[in-house]
N, C-alpha and C positions, 0 to 999 in steps of 0.2 A: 535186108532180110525181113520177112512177114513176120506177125508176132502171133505165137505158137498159140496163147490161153490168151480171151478176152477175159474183161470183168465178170462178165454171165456166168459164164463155166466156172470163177472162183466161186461165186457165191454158189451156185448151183451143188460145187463138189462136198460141200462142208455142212449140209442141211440132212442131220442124220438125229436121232433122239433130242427133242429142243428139253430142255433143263431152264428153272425157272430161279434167278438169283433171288436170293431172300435174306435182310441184313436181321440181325436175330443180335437183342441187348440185352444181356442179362445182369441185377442188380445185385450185388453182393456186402454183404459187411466186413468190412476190416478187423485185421486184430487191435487198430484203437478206436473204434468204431464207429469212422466215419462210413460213409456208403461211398462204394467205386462199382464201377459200371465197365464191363466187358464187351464187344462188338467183334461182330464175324459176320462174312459174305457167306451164304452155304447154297448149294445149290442142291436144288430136289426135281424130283421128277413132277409130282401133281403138288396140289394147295392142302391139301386132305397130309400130308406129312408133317404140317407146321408144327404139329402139338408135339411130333413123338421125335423133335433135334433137342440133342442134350449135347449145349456146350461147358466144357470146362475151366478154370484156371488156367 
Protein backbone atom coordinates (compact mmCIF):
# COMPACT_ATOMS: atom_id res chain seq x y z
CA UNK A 1 0.00 0.00 0.00
CA UNK A 2 1.21 3.73 -0.75
CA UNK A 3 1.65 6.04 2.20
CA UNK A 4 -1.32 8.40 2.41
CA UNK A 5 0.59 11.73 4.20
CA UNK A 6 4.35 12.52 3.56
CA UNK A 7 6.48 14.64 6.03
CA UNK A 8 5.75 17.90 3.91
CA UNK A 9 2.01 17.75 4.34
CA UNK A 10 2.68 17.07 8.29
CA UNK A 11 4.64 19.98 8.74
CA UNK A 12 2.70 21.81 6.25
CA UNK A 13 -0.75 20.98 8.28
CA UNK A 14 0.30 22.39 11.78
CA UNK A 15 1.80 25.99 10.61
CA UNK A 16 -1.08 28.13 11.97
CA UNK A 17 -0.63 31.17 14.62
CA UNK A 18 3.39 30.52 15.54
CA UNK A 19 3.50 31.32 19.54
CA UNK A 20 6.78 32.23 20.96
CA UNK A 21 7.91 29.98 24.22
CA UNK A 22 9.36 32.33 27.00
CA UNK A 23 10.77 30.80 30.41
CA UNK A 24 9.80 33.62 32.88
CA UNK A 25 11.83 33.30 36.86
CA UNK A 26 10.41 34.88 39.35
CA UNK A 27 12.15 35.51 42.74
CA UNK A 28 10.40 35.18 45.82
CA UNK A 29 10.97 35.32 49.74
CA UNK A 30 10.08 32.59 52.08
CA UNK A 31 8.40 32.67 55.23
CA UNK A 32 12.01 31.86 56.80
CA UNK A 33 13.62 34.08 54.53
CA UNK A 34 15.64 32.47 52.47
CA UNK A 35 14.96 33.30 48.56
CA UNK A 36 13.26 30.56 46.12
CA UNK A 37 12.79 31.09 42.69
CA UNK A 38 9.83 29.86 40.50
CA UNK A 39 10.16 28.92 36.71
CA UNK A 40 7.42 28.51 33.89
CA UNK A 41 7.48 27.93 30.00
CA UNK A 42 4.57 30.46 28.81
CA UNK A 43 3.86 31.01 25.59
CA UNK A 44 2.86 34.50 24.00
CA UNK A 45 2.04 35.74 20.86
CA UNK A 46 4.75 38.94 20.14
CA UNK A 47 7.95 39.91 22.60
CA UNK A 48 5.95 43.31 23.42
CA UNK A 49 3.72 40.81 26.12
CA UNK A 50 6.99 40.04 28.35
CA UNK A 51 6.27 42.71 30.81
CA UNK A 52 2.54 42.24 31.23
CA UNK A 53 2.99 37.75 32.47
CA UNK A 54 2.24 37.56 35.93
CA UNK A 55 3.11 34.24 37.29
CA UNK A 56 2.00 32.98 40.69
CA UNK A 57 2.84 30.58 43.48
Amino acid sequence: MAKQQTFGDKSKKGSGPQKINVKVVKGYRSDKGSIKFLERFVKIDELSQIDSIDISK
